[in-house]
C-alpha positions as CSV (number, residue, x, y, z in Angstrom):
1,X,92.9,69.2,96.1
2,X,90.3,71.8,97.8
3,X,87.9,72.6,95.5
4,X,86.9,76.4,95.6
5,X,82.9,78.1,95.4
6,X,84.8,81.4,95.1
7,X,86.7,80.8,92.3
8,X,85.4,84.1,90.8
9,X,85.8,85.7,93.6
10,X,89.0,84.9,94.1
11,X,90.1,86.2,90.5
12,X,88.7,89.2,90.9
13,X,90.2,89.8,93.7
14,X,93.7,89.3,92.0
15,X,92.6,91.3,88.6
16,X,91.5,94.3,90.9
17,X,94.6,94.6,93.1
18,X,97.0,93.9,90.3
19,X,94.5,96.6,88.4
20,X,95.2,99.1,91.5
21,X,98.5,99.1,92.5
22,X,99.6,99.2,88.5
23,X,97.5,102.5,88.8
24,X,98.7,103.5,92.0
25,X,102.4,102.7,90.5
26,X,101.6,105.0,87.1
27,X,100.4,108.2,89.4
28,X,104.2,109.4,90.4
29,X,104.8,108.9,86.4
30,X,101.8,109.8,84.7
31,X,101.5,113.0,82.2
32,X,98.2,112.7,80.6
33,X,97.0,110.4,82.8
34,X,95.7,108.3,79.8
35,X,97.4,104.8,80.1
36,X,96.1,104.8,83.9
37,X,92.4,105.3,82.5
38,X,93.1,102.6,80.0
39,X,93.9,100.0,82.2
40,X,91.4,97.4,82.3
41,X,91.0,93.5,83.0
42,X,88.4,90.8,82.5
43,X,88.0,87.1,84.0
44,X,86.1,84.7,82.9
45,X,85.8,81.3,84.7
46,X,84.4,78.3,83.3
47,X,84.3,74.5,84.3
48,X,87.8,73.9,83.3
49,X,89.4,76.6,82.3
50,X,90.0,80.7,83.2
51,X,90.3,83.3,81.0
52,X,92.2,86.2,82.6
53,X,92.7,89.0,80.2
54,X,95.0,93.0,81.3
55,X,94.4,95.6,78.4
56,X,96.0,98.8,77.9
57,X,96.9,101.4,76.0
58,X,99.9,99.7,73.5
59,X,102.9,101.9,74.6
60,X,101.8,100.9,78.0
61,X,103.7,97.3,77.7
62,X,107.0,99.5,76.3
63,X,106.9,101.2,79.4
64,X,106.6,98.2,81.2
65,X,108.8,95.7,79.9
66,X,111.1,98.3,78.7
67,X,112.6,99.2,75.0
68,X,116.0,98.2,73.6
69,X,117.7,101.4,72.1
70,X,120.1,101.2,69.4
71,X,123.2,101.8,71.1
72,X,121.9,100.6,74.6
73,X,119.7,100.1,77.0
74,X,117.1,96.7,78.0
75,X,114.0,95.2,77.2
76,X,112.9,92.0,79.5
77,X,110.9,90.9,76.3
78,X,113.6,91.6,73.7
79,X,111.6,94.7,72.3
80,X,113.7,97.6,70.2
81,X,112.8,100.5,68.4
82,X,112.4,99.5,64.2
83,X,111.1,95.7,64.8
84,X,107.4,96.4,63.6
85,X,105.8,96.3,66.8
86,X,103.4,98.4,67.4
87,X,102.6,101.8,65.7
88,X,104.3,103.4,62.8
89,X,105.2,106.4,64.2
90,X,103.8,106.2,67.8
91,X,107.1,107.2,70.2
92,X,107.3,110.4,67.2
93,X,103.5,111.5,68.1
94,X,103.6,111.0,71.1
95,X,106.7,112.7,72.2
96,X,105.4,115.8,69.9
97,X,102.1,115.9,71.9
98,X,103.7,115.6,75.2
99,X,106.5,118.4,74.0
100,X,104.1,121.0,73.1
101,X,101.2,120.2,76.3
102,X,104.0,120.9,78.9
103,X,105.5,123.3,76.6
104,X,108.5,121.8,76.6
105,X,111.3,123.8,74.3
106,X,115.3,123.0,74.2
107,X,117.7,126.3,73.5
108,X,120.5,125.8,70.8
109,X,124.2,127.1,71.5
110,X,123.1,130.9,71.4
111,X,120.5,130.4,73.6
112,X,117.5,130.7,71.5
113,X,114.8,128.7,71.9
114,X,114.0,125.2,69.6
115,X,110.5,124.9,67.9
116,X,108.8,122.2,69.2
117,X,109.3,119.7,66.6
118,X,113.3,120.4,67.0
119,X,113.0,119.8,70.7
120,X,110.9,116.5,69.9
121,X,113.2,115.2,67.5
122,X,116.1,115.5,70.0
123,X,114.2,113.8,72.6
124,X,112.8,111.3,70.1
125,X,116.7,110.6,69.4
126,X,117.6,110.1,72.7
127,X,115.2,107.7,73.4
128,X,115.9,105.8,70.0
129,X,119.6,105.3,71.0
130,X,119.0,104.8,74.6
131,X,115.6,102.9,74.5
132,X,112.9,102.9,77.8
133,X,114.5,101.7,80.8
134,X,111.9,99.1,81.9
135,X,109.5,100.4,84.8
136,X,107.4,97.2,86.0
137,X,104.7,99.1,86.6
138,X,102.2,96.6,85.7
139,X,104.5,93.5,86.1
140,X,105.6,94.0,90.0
141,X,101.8,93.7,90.9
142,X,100.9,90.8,88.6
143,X,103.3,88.8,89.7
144,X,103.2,89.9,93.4
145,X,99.4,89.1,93.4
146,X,99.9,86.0,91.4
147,X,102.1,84.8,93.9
148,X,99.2,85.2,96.6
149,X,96.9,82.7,94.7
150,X,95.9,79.6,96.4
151,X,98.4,77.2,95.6
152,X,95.4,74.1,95.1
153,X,93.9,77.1,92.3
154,X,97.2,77.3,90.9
155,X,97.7,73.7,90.4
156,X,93.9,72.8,89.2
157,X,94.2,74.8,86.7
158,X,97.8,74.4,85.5
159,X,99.1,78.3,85.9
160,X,102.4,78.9,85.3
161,X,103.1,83.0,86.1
162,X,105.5,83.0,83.1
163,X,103.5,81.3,80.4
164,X,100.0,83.4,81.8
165,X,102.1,86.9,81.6
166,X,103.2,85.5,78.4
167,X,99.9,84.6,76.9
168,X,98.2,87.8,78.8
169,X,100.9,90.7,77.2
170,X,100.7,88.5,73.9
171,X,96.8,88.5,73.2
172,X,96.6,92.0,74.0
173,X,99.5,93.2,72.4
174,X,97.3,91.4,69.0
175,X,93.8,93.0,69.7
176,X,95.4,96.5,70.6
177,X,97.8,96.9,68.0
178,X,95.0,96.7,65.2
């Protein structure tokens, strides 16, 4: 097995190009712009172990992974709408924010226009029974990147893509849910 000087190197070199092209995948789809600031990741490499941690905002892994809806849709992690994950209320602010910044309004049958809370709560509806179709934004590059590592770092250190991904959307799923 080769050992590596640039181990470091070599991680940050994988946390900035997964980092860039999960940006670069969030600019066609971006509103605010706010989950593409709030993308951020750390490595730390000691003797025998690394610590490779992705943060972003919470909603960010929904849109990622995808949402279950009540009456259809998929989530590649098994999330759905009413399970406790995440923030009470989140998908209803957040729709009402993005409704009212765009300026967003519905008309009912005689062709008046909704408030912006009625044009929110439809939306919010539809997405409740359809869920978030997932987009990979985030998941395309890490595992595309991943899959670039040297195979003799892979192996030292006993990385498995799945149970890293795992461990990686789990830990900060904990510290940005608080």
């Amino acid at each position: 097995m080769a050992e590596f000087e640039n181990i470091q190197e070599l991680l940050n070199d994988f946390r900035d190009n997964v980092i860039r092209e999960a940006k670069s995948n969030l600019s066609s789809r971006t509103d605010s712009g706010n989950l593409k600031k709030s993308l951020k990741s750390y490595v730390k490499e000691s003797k025998n172990s690394i610590q490779i941690s992705f943060e972003m905002e919470d909603y960010g892994f929904y849109q990622d992974r995808g949402v279950k809806g009540v009456k259809s849709g998929k989530s590649l992690d098994n999330y759905r709408f009413g399970t406790g994950t995440g923030k009470k209320g989140g998908l209803t602010k957040g729709i009402n924010k993005w409704v009212q910044r765009k300026g967003f309004q519905f008309r009912d049958k005689k062709g008046r226009f909704l408030s912006y809370e009625q044009t929110a709560r439809t939306i919010i509806r539809s997405i409740w029974m359809k869920g978030i179709k997932p987009t990979l934004f985030f998941t395309k590059p890490f595992e595309k990147y991943f899959k670039r590592l040297p195979d003799e770092l892979v192996e030292k250190y006993g990385l498995d893509i799945e149970k890293l991904f795992n461990q990686i959307t789990s830990e900060n799923f904990k510290r940005l849910s608080k």
